[in-house]
NUTOR-580176 format. One record per residue (C-alpha): residue in three letters; x, y, z. Coordinates in Angstrom, 2 decimals. Layout:
NUTOR-580176
{ALA {X Y Z}}
...
END
This chain:
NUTOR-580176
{UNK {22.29 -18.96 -2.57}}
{UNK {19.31 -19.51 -4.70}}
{UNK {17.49 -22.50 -3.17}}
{UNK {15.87 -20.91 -0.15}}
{UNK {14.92 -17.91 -2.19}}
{UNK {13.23 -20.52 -4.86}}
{UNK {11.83 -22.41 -1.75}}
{UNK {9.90 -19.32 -0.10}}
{UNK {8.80 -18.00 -3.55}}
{UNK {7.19 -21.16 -4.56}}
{UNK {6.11 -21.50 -1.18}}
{UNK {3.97 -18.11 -0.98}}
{UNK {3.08 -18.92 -4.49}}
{UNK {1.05 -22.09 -3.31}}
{UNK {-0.43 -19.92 -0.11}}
{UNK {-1.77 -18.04 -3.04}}
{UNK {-3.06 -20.98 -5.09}}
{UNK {-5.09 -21.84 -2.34}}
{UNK {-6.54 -18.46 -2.23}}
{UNK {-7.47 -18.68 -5.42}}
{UNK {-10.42 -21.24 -4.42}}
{UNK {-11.94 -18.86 -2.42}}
{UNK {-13.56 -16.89 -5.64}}
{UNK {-13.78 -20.05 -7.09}}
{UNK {-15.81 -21.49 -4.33}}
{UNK {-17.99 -18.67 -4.17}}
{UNK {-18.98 -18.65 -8.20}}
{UNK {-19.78 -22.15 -7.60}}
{UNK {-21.94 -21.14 -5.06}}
{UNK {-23.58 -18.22 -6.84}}
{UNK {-23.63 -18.26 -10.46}}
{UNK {-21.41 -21.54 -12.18}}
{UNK {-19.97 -19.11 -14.46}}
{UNK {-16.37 -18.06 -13.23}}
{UNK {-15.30 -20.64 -11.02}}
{UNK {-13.06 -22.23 -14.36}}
{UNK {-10.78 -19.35 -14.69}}
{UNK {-9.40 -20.05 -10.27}}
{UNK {-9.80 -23.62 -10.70}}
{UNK {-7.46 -23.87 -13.25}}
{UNK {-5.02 -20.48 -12.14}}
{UNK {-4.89 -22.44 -8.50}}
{UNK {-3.98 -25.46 -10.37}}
{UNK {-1.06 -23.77 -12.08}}
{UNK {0.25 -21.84 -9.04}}
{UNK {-0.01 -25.22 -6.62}}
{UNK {1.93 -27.00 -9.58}}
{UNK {4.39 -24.46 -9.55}}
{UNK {4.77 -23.49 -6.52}}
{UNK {4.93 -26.94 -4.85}}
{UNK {7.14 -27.97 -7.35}}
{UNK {10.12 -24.81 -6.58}}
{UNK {9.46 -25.47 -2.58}}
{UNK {10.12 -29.24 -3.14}}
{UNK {12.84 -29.11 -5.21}}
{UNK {14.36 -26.28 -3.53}}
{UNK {13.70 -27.55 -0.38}}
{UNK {16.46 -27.39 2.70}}
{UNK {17.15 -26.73 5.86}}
{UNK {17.36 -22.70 6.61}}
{UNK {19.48 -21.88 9.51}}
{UNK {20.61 -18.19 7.98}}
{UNK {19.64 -15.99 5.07}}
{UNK {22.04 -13.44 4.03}}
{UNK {21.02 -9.85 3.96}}
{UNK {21.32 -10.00 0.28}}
{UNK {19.05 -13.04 0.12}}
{UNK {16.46 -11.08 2.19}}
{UNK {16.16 -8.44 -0.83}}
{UNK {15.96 -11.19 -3.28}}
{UNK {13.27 -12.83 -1.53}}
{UNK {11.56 -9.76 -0.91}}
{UNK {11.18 -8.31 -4.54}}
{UNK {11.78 -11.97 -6.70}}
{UNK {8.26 -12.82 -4.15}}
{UNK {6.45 -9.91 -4.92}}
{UNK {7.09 -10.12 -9.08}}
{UNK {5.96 -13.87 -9.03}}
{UNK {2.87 -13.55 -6.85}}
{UNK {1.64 -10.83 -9.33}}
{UNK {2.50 -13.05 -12.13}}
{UNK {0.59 -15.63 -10.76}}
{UNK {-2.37 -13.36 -9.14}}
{UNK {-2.82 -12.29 -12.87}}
{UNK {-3.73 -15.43 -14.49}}
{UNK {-7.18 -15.59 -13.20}}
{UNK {-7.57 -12.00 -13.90}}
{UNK {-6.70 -12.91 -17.92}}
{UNK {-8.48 -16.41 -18.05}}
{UNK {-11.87 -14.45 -16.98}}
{UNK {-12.31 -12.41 -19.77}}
{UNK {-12.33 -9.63 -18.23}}
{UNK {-8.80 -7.96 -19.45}}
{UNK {-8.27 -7.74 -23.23}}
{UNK {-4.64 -8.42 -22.60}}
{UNK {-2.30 -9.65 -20.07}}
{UNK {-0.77 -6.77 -19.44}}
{UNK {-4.29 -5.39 -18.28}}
{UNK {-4.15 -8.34 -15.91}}
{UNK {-0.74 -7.79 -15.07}}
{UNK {-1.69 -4.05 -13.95}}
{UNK {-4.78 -4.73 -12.23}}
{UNK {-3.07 -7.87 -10.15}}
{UNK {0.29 -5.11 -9.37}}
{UNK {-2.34 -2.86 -8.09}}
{UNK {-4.03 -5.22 -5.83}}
{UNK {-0.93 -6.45 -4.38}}
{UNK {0.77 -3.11 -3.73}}
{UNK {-2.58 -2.07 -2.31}}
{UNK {-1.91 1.08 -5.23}}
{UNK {-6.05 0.57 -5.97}}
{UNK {-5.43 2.42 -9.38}}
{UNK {-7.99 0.45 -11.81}}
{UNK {-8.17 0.13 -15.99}}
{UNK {-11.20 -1.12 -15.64}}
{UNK {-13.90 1.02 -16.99}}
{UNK {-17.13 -0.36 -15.92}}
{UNK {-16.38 -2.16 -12.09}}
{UNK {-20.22 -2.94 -11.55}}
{UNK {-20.41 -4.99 -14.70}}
{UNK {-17.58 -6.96 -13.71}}
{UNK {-18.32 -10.81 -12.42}}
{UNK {-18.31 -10.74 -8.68}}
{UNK {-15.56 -13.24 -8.71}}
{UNK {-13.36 -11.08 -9.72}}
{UNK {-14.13 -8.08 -7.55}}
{UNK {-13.52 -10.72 -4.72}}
{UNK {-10.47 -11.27 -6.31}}
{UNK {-8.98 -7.90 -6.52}}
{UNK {-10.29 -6.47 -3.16}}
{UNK {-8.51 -10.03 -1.78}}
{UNK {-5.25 -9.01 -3.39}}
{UNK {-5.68 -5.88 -1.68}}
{UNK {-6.21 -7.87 1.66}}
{UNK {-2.95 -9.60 0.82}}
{UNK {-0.74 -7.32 -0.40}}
{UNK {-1.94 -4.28 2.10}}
{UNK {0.07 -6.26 4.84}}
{UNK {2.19 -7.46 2.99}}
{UNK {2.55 -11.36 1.77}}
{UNK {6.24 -11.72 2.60}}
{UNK {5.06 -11.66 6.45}}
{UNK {2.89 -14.57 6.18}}
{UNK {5.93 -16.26 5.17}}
{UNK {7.89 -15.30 7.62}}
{UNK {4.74 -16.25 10.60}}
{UNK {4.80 -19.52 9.25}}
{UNK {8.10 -20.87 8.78}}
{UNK {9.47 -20.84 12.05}}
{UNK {12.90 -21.63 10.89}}
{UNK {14.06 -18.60 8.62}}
{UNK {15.24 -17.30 12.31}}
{UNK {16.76 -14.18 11.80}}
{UNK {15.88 -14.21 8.54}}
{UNK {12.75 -13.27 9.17}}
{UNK {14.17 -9.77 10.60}}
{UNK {15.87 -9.20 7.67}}
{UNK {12.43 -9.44 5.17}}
{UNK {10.34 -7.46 7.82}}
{UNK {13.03 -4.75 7.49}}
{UNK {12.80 -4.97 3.81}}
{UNK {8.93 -4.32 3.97}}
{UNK {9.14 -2.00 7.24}}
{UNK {11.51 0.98 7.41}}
{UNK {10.46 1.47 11.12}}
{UNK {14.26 0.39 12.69}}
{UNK {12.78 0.89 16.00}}
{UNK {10.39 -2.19 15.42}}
{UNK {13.09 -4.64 16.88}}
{UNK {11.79 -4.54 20.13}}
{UNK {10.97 -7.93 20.33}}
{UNK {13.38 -10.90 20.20}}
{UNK {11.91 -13.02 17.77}}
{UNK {10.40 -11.67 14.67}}
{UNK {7.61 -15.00 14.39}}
{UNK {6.74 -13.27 17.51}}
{UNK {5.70 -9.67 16.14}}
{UNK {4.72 -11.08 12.73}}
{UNK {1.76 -13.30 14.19}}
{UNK {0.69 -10.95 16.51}}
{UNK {0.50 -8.30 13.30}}
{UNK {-1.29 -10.79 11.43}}
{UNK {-3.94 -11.22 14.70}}
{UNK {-4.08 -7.57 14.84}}
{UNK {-4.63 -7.11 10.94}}
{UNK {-7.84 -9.92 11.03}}
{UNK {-9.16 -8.56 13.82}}
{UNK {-9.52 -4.85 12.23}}
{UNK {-10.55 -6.40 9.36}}
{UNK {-13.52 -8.70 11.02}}
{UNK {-14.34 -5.22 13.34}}
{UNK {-14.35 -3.11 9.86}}
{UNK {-16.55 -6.08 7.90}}
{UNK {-19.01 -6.37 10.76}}
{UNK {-19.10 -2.90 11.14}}
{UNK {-20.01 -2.17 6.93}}
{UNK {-22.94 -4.64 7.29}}
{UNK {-24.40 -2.96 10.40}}
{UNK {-24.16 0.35 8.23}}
{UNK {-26.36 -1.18 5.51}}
{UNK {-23.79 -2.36 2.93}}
{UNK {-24.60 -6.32 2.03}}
{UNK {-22.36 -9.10 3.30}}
{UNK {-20.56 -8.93 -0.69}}
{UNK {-20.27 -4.98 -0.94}}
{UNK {-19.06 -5.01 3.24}}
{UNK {-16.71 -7.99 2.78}}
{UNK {-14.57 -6.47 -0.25}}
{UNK {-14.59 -2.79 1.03}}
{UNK {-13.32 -4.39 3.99}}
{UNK {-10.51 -6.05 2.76}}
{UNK {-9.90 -2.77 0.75}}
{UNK {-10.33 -0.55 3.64}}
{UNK {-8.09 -2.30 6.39}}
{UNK {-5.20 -2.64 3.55}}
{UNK {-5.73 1.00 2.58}}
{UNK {-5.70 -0.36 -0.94}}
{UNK {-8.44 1.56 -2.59}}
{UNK {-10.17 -1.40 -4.69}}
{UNK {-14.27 -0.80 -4.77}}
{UNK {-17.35 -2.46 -6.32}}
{UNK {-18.53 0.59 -7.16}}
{UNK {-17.28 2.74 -9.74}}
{UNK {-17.69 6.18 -7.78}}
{UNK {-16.76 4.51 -5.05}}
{UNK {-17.92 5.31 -1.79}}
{UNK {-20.23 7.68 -3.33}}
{UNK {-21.99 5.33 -4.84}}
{UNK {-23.90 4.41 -1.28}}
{UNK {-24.40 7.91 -0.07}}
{UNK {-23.99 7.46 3.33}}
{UNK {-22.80 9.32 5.80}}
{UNK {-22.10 6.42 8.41}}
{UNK {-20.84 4.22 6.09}}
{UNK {-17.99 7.10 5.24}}
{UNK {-17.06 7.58 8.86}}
{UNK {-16.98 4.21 9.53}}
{UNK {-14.06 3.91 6.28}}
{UNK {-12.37 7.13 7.56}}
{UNK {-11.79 5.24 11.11}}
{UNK {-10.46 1.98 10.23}}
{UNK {-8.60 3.92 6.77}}
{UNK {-7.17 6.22 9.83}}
{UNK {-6.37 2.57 12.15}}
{UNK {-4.55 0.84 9.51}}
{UNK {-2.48 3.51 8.85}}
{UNK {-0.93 3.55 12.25}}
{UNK {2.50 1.17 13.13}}
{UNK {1.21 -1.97 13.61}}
{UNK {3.48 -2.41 16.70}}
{UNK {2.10 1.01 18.13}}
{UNK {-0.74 -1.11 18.79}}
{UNK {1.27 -4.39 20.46}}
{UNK {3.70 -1.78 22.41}}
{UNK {0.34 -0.21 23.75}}
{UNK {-1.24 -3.51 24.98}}
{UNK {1.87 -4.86 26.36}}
{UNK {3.40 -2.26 28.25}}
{UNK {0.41 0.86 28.38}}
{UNK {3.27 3.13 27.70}}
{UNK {2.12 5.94 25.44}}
{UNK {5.44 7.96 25.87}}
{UNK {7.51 6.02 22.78}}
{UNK {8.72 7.42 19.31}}
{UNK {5.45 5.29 18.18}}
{UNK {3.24 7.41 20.00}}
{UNK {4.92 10.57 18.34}}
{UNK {5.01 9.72 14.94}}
{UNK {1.39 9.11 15.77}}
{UNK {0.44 12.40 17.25}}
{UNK {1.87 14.39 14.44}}
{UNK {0.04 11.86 11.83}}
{UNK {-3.14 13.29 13.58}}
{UNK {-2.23 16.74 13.56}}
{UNK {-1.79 16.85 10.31}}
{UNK {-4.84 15.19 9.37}}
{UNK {-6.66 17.85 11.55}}
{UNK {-4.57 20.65 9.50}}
{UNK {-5.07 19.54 6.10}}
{UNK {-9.24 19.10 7.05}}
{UNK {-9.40 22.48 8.31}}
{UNK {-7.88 23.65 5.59}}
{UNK {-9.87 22.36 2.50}}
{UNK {-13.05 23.06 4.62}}
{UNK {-12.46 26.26 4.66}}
{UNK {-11.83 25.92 0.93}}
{UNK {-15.30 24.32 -0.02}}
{UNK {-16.83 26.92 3.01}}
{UNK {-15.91 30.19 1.20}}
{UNK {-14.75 29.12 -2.51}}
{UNK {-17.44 26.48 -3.14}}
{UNK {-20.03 27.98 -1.03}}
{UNK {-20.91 24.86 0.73}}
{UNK {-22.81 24.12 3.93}}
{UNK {-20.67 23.66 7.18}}
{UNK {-21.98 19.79 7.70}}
{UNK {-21.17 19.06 3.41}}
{UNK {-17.79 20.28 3.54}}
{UNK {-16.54 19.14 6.88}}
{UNK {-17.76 15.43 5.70}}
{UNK {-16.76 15.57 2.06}}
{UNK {-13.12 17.11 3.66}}
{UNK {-12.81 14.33 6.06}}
{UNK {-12.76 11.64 4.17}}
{UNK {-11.43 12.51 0.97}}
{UNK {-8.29 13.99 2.67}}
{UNK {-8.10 10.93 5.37}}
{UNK {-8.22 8.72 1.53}}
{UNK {-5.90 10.00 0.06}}
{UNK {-3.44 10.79 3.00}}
{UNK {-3.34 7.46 3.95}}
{UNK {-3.03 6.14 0.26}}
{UNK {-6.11 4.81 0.55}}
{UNK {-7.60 5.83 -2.58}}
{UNK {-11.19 5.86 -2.17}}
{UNK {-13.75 8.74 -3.21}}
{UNK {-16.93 10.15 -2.27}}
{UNK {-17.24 12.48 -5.07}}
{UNK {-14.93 13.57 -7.72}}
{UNK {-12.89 16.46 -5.78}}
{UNK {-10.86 17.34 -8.99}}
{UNK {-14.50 19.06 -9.35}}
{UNK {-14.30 21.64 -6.89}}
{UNK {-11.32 23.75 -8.44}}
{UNK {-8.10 24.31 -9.42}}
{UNK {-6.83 24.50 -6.02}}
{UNK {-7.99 21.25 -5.40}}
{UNK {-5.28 19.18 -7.45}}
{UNK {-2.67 21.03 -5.61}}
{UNK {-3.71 20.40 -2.39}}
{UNK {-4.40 16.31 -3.16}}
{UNK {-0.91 16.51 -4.53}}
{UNK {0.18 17.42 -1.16}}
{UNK {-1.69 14.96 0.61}}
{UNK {-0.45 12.11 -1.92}}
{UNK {3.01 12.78 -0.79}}
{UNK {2.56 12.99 2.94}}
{UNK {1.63 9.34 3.74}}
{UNK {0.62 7.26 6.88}}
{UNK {2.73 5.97 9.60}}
{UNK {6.01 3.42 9.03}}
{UNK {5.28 -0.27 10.10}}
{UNK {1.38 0.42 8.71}}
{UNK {-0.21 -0.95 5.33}}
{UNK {-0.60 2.67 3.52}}
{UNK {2.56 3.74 1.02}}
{UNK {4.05 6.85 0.10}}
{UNK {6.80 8.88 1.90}}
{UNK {5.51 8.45 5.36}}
{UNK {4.96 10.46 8.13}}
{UNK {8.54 9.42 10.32}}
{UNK {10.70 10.70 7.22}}
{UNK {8.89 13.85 7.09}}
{UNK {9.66 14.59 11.14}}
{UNK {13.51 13.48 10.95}}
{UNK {13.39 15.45 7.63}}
{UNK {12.01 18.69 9.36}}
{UNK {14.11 18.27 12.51}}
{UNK {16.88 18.21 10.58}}
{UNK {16.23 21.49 8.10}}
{UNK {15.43 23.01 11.52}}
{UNK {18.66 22.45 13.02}}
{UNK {20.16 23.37 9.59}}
{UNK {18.51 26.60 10.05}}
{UNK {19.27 27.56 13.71}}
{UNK {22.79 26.35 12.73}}
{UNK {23.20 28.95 9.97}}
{UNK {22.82 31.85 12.62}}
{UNK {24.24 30.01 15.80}}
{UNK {26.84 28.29 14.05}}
{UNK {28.93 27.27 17.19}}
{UNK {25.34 26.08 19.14}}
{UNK {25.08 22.07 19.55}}
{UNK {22.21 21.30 18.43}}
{UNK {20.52 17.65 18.32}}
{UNK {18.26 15.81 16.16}}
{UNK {15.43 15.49 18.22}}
{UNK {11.92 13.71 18.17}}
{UNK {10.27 14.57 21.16}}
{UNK {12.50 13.18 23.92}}
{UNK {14.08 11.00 21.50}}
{UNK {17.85 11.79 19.99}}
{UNK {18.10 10.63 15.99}}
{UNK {21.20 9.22 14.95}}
{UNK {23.14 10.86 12.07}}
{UNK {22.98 7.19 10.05}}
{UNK {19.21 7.17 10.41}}
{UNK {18.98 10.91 9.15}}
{UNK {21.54 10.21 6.35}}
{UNK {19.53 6.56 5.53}}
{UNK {16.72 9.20 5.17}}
{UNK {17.70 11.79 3.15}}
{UNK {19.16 9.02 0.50}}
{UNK {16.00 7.53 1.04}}
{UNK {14.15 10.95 -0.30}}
{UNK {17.21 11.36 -2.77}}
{UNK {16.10 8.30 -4.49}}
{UNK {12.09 8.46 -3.94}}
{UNK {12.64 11.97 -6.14}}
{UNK {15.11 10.61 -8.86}}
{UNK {12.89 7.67 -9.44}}
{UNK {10.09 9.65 -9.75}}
{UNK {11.48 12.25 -12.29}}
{UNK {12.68 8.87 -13.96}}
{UNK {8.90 7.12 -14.43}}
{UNK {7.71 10.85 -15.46}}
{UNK {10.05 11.34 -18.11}}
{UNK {9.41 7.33 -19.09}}
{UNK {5.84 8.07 -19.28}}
{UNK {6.12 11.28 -21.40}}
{UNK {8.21 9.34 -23.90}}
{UNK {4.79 6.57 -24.21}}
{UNK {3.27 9.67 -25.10}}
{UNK {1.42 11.38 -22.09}}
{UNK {1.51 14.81 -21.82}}
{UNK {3.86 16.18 -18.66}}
{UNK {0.90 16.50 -16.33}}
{UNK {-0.92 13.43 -17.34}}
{UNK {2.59 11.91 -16.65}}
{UNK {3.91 13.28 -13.21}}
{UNK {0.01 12.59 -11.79}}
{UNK {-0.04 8.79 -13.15}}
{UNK {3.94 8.60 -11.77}}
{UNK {3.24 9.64 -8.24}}
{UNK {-0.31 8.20 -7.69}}
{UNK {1.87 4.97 -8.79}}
{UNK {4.67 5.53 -7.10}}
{UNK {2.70 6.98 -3.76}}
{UNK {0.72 3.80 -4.09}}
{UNK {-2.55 5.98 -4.30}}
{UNK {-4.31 5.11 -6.79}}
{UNK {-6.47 8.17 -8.03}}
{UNK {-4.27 10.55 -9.45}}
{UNK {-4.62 14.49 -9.82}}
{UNK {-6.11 14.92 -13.21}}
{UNK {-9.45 14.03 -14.25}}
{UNK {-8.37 11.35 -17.01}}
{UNK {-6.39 9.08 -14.16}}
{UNK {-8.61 10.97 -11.01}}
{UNK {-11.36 9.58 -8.64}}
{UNK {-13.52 9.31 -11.70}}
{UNK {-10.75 7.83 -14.10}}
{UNK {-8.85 4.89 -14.38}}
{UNK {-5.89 4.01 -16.16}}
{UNK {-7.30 1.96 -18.99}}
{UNK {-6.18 5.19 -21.46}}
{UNK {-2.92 4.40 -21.19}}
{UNK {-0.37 2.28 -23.64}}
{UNK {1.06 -1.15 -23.07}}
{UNK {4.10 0.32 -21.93}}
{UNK {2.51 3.17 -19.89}}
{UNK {0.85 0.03 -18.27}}
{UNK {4.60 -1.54 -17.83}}
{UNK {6.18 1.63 -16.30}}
{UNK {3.59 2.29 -13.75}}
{UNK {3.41 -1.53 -12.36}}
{UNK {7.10 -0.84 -12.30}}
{UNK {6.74 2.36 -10.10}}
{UNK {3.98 0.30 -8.04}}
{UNK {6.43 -2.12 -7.25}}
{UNK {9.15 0.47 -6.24}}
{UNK {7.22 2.64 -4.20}}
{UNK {5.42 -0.26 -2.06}}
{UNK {9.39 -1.82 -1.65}}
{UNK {10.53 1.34 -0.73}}
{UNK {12.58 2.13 -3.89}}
{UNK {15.71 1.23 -2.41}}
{UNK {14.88 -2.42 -1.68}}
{UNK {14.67 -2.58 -5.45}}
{UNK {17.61 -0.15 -6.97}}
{UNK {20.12 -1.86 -5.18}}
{UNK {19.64 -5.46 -6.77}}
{UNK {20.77 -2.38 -9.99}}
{UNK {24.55 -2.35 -8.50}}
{UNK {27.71 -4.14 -9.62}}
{UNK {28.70 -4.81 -5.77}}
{UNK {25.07 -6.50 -4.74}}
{UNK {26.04 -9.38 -7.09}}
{UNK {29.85 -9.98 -6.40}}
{UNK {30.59 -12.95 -3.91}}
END
């Protein structure tokens, strides 16, 4: 059971070794002063990983469904092991755990921070980080799956792990899907790169809020930000490709291959836009008659602070937290609402919300009509009961876990606010939180060591979709 789950971890582990030489190759270009550190962190991750895929090594002609989880979460706590040892061997974190957070964050494109000062950190490392938010934002496990041919339907299996889109299995091969994702991903990423330069950021600044951008993972250079460049174009520019990557992947490869805009894609991705339009109108109208700002401010400030945060993007352009009470509430909101399933942003996601409203409305018209038929409808589309009940245990255990990191983080020694606001920005993958101390002008370097533990913990569950990880948690996952 073990050895192909060994052989893939090591495997990505080594993809990520390699990866490693990029920052090392460009200290060595530009200052000789933190190229050590990746030399000698690839050097540990090629020896290790190299050393699990060969020993491990066999032919794969089926992976189990429980195998699929194993490889999915056992990948994802290795690679941040291993994405943290350059992090520690630069200096730049006090302690490992530091690392350990900052490297969780990165991969789980969270984009929460503890460190205090970003400009003064060594460009290496701000390559670093904004890479693992490359990485991680569409997630490593597909690489994987792209490259070795012979997981077969394997590979279906770990892309349903990292996707909760079930409709995605419209293609009969998963390498298929997963290199055209990966063709689609680069190219948004090139478009958004090219595009930051033109805007006036430099080639360093436009090539890590790329990465950052088209992974919706929130890492900067700067440390307000997007506000730090004060630009107007260079915001718009974020708030399209934050708003791109935050659609299904496959919407895109459906579109090019059939030009059929009448799918359950295309609704999920009408009512993501809808509500994006609702929740700009709305705080607009906030900063228009509570703040008392100009028409042209708040429609821009609205725009992309709510398209950040919706998307779990995590970026600022000013510290919102500033503009009243009303504001934490309504980021709150947004936090929770999320992007499309099968994109790179986290939190709840916009699907579960519609089958979750269709639902309570048919619950509703039920309680007066109780002898009506009604169906679960999206659009045209019926929804099965097992997709609606998959949901609802879905938001069952999104809310226990939640209550469960809150309470965890209270006993560290937050207060109950500090705690639920560090819990979901963690959990939501967000980043900023709603408080000032953990906001758009925080970071999370405050908190304890074990603070620090719980929240690369919630990380971890909320970019696996909590369940992936609470079932490896019951006595029946581990009997033959």
């Amino acid at each position: 059971m073990w050895q192909p789950i060994l052989m893939i971890a090591g495997y990505l582990m080594s993809i990520l070794g390699l990866a490693m030489l990029i920052p090392a190759g460009y200290d060595i270009y530009l200052t000789h002063k933190q190229w050590s550190p990746f030399i000698s962190s690839a050097a540990i991750s090629l020896f290790i990983g190299i050393m699990l895929f060969l020993t491990n090594r066999m032919p794969i002609t089926k992976i189990s469904l429980r195998q699929g989880y194993l490889i999915t979460v056992i990948s994802w706590v290795c690679l941040v092991f291993i994405a943290a040892i350059p992090l520690k061997m630069s200096g730049v974190f006090p302690h490992f755990i530091d690392a350990f957070f900052e490297a969780m964050s990165g991969l789980t494109s969270a984009g929460g921070t503890v460190l205090q000062n970003i400009e003064e950190t060594p460009y290496p490392v701000l390559l670093w980080r904004s890479m693992l938010n490359g990485l991680g934002g569409i997630g490593i496990v597909i690489f994987a799956v792209a490259l070795l041919p012979y997981l077969g339907i394997g590979g279906m299996q770990i892309f349903q792990r990292e996707n909760s889109d079930s409709d995605d299995k419209f293609m009969p091969k998963f390498s298929y899907i997963a290199k055209r994702i990966i063709i689609l991903y680069l190219f948004l990423l090139a478009a958004c790169i090219i595009s930051f330069k033109g805007a006036g950021m430099d080639w360093f600044d436009a090539i890590n809020h790329g990465l950052t951008t088209t992974s919706t993972g929130g890492f900067s250079t700067k440390n307000a930000s997007f506000g730090a460049f004060n630009s107007v174009s260079i915001e718009m520019i974020a708030v399209i490709f934050m708003l791109l990557s935050s659609l299904p992947m496959t919407f895109y490869i459906v579109l090019w291959q059939s030009r059929d805009f009448h799918n359950s894609r295309n609704i999920q991705v009408i009512t993501f836009f809808k509500i994006i339009a609702v929740y700009t109108i709305a705080v607009t109208l906030f900063l228009l008659f509570k703040n008392n700002m100009n028409i042209l401010q708040a429609l821009r400030y609205a725009v992309f602070n709510v398209v950040s945060i919706v998307t779990t993007s995590g970026f600022s352009s000013t510290d919102y937290l500033q503009w009243g009470a009303w504001s934490g509430t309504f980021f709150l909101i947004f936090m929770f609402t999320g992007g499309c399933t099968g994109s790179t942003s986290g939190s709840i996601k916009i699907f579960r919300w519609q089958v979750f409203y269709a639902f309570l409305r048919k619950s509703l018209i039920g309680a007066t009509e109780p002898n009506r038929v009604i169906p679960i409808k999206l659009g045209n589309y019926n929804i099965e009961n097992s997709l609606v009940s998959s949901i609802f245990i879905f938001l069952s255990a999104y809310l226990v876990c939640l209550t469960g990191f809150t309470i965890l983080l209270a006993i560290s020694g937050l207060d109950f606010v500090t705690a639920f606001s560090s819990a979901s920005a963690c959990m939501t993958n967000t980043g900023p939180g709603f408080v000032a101390i953990n906001g758009p002008a925080g970071n999370y370097a405050f908190l304890t060591p074990m603070a620090k533990g719980i929240c690369c913990l919630a990380m971890l569950v909320g970019r696996l979709d909590v369940l992936t990880i609470l079932v490896l948690f019951t006595k029946d996952f581990w009997r033959r």
